[in-house]
N, C-alpha and C positions, 0 to 999 in steps of 0.2 A: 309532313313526314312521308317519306314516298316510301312504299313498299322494297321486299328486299329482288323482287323479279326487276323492280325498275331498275332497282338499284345497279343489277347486272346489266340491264342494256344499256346505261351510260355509260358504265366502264368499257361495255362492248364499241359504242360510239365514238371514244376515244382513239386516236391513232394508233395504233405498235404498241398497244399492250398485251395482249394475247394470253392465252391460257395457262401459260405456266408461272408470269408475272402475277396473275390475279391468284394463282393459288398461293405464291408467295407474301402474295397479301393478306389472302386469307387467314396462315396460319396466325399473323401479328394479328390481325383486326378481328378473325374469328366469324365478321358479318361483314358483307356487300357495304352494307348502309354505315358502315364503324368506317368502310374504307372512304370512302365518299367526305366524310364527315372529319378525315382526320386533317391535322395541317402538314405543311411541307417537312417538319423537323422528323416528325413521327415517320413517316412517307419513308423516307429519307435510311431511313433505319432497316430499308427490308432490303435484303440481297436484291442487287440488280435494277433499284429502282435508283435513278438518276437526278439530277438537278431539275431535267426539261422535264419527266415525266413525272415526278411530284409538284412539280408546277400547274403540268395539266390538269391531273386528280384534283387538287384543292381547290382549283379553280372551273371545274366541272360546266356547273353551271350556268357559266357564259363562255364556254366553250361549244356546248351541243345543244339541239332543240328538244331534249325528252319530248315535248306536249308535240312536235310535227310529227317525230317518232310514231308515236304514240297510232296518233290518226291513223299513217301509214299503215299499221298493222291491223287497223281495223279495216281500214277500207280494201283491203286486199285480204281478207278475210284470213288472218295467221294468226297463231298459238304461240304463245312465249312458251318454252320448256324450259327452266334453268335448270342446273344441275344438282339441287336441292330439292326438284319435283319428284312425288312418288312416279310419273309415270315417262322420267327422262330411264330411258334404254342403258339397262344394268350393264350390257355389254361395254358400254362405251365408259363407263368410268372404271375398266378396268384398263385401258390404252395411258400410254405415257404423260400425252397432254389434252383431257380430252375438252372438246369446247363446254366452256363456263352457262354457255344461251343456246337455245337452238328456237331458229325461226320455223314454225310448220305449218303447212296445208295439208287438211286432211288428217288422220290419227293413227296414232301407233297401236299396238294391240297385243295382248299376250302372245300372238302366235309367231309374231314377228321376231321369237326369241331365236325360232327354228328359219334362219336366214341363208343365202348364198348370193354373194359376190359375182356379179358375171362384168366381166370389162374385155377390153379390147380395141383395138385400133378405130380411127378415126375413118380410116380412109381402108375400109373393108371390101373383103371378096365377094365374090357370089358364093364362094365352099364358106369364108367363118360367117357370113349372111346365115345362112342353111344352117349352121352347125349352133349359133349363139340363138335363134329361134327354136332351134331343136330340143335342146338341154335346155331353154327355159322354158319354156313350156313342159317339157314331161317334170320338170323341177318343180314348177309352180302347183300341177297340176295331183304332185306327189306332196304338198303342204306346205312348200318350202316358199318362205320370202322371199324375192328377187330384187335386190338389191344393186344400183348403178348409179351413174352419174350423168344419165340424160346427156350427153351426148350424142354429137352424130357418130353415125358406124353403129360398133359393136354396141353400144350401150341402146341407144333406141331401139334397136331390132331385139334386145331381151325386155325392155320393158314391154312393148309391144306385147309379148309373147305371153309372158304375165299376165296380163290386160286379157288377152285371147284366152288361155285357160282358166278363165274366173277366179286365177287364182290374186294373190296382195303382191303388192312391187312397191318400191323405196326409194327416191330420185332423191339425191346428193350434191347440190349445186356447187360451183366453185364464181355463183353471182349472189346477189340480195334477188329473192322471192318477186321485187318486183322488177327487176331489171333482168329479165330471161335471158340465160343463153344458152344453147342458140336459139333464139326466138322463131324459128319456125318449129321448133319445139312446143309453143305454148298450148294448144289443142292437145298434144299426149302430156304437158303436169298437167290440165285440168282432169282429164279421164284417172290419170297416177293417184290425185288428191280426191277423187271419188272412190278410188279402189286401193287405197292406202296411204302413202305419204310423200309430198315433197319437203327436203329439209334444206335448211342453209344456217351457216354459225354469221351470216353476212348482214349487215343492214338493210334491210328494205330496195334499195336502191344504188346500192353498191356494184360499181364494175368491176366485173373479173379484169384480172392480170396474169402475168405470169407466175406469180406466187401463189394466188388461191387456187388452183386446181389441184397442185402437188397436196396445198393443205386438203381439201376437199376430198381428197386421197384417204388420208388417213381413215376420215368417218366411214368412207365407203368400208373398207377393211375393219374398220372396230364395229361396226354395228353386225358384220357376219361372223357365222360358225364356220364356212370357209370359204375362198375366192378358187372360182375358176377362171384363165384366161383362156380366148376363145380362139384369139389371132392377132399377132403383134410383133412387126417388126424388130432390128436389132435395139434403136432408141425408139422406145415407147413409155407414155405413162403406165400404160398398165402394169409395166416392168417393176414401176416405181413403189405404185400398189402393191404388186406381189411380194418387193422387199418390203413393207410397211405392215403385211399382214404374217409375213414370217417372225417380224421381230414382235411382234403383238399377238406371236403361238399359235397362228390359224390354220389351218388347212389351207396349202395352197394345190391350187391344179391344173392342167393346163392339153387343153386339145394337140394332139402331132397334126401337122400338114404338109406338105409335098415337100421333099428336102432341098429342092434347087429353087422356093419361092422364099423372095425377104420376107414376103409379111406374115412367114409361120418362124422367122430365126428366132426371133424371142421366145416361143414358149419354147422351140428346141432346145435350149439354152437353159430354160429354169426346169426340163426334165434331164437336162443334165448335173445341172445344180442340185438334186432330189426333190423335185415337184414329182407329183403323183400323174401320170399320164394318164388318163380315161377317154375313153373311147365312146362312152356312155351317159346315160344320168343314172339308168343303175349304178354304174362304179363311185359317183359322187355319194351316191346314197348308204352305199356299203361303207361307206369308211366312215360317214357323217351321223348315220340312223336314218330313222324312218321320219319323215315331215312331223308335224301333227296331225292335220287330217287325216294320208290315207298313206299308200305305201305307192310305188313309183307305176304308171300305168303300163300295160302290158299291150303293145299294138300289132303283135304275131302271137299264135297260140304258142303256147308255152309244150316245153319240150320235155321230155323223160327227166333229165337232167335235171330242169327247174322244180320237181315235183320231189317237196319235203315232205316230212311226217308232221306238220304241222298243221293246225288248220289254216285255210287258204285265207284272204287277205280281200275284203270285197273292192273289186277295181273300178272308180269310175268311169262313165258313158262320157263319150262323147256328144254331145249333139249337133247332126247335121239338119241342113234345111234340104227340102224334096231335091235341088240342085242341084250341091254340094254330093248328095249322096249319087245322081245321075254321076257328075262327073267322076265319081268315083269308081264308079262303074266301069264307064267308058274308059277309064286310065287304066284298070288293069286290060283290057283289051292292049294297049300298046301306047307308047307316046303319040303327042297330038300335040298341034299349036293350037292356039285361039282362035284363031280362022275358021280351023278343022274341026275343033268342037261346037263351036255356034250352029257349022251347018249340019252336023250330025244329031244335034239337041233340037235343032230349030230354036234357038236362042240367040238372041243381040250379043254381039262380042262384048260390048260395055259390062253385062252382068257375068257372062262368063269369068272375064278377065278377074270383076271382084270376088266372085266365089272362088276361084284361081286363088286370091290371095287369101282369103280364108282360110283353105284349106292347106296352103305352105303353113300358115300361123299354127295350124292344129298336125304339123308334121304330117299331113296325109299324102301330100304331093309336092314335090318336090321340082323348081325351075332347071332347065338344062340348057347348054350351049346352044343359040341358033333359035331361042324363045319356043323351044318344046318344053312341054310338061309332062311327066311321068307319075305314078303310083308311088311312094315313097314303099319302103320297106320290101 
């Protein structure tokens, strides 16, 4: 008798059955393992289910390899979540269809209730590069989950960011756990799955298509309290996302950018639509609350204006290394390229260059045209 977790990954194993067929089954069958176990006539009886696909069901078990399954998920070290586990994410079964399994590396955690959405184009700027590193990090770093789809562009540059402010991050695949994409990705899930979680509703070994990433969309949006997009042309996913977290009641939000560049039309578009435009991660934070851990960090002293009757709010450190803080130094003196700091430091460009990106990850310095770097703020 197999368990009722197994129970779900056959059904998941199964071609085009999907989330909302299995909850249709659910209501008749009541359990995984009743559906598994029923015959074709019963089957037959539920809204939507067909000739071929109660053919499938019944005949399960020599249709899929549960016991290779099975292995896979060990030897690639993932957690079955069904959506029966106390610790599958509340948020998500409040969404229309939300998935029945989830594959995971890594672990979910109370604090992950306080989440945000950061997506965005594929084929990003050097401004939503800057801007998608900037909000996730002060987000991350202000308690909030950072939440994406692993991704080239926008989405790796906010896990990243995550990842730099020791803060939790959430990768959303639209592949199976072991079939990465994009696999020069695979180094940031491993860091992701040490510092929070990689998820997939996918088999083990499953290729994306052009159909799972729209779905992979969805989770990205139901597991957040709201989505920012960062930068995104007229036809983008992220677009897709943001309708998917409107109709699923989220907070949607979205950075402005140069009005004569395509790859800011989109979010122009959804702040014309009534997305909330923020300029900030304060602003995200005002309309959402305060993280869990701490409240948003402060990286200019704060002004007459900021000072409530309140008590004040302890702000995390950053921590630099003895280099990090030279070149910081050095940057407010004036912009410099790389060249020009090594020999003002007496240091190898090679290290430069990496504390360089260090310190863009912790928003301190910021890349400019012409491979200058400047003082951020």
């Amino acid at each position: 008798m197999i368990s009722a977790t197994e129970a779900y990954l056959a059904l998941n194993l199964l071609p085009n059955i999907g989330p909302i067929r299995v909850r249709r089954l659910l209501e008749r069958f009541d359990k995984p393992e009743s559906i598994l176990a029923a015959g074709v006539p019963e089957l037959l009886s539920v809204p939507g289910i067909g000739e071929e696909m109660a053919t499938q069901i019944a005949d399960w078990e020599n249709r899929v390899d549960l016991g290779e399954e099975l292995r896979r998920i060990a030897d690639h070290g993932i957690t079955l979540l069904s959506q029966d586990d106390p610790l599958y994410p509340v948020a998500l079964h409040r969404i229309h269809d939300p998935p029945f399994l989830l594959y995971m590396r890594g672990a979910l955690t109370p604090a992950d209730a306080a989440s945000v959405a950061v997506v965005g184009s594929r084929r990003m700027t050097h401004y939503g590069r800057e801007q998608a590193r900037k909000f996730s990090f002060q987000l991350a770093r202000a308690g909030f989950t950072i939440v994406s789809g692993l991704a080239r562009g926008i989405d790796t540059a906010a896990h990243e960011a995550a990842l730099a402010a020791g803060g939790r991050t959430i990768a959303v695949l639209g592949s199976g756990i072991g079939h990465l994409y994009p696999p020069e990705n695979q180094a940031l899930a491993d860091r992701i799955a040490e510092q929070g979680a990689v998820l997939s509703e996918y088999p083990v070994l499953y290729v994306p298509d052009k159909q799972s990433f729209p779905l992979r969309n969805r989770i990205v949006a139901g597991l957040s309290s709201g989505l920012l997009v960062v930068e995104a042309p007229a036809r983008s996913g992220a677009l897709i996302t943001a309708n998917q977290a409107l109709e699923q009641g989220r907070s949607v939000f979205a950075i402005p950018g140069p009005i004569d560049r395509p790859s800011s039309e989109g979010c122009h578009r959804l702040i014309q639509q009534g997305a909330s435009l923020v300029c900030s991660a304060e602003d995200v934070i005002e309309e959402l609350g305060s993280g869990i851990n701490t409240l948003p960090l402060q990286f200019d002293s704060p002004t007459q204006d900021d000072v409530s009757p309140s008590p004040p709010t302890p702000q995390r450190q950053i921590d630099l290394s003895e280099l990090e803080e030279r070149l910081v130094r050095e940057l407010a003196l004036g912009d410099a390229t790389i060249d020009a700091l090594a020999e003002a430091l007496g240091v190898a460009a090679g290290r430069i260059g990496a504390a360089l990106l260090q310190l863009e990850m912790k928003c301190l310095v910021r890349q400019l045209p012409g491979k200058y770097f400047s003082k951020a703020g």
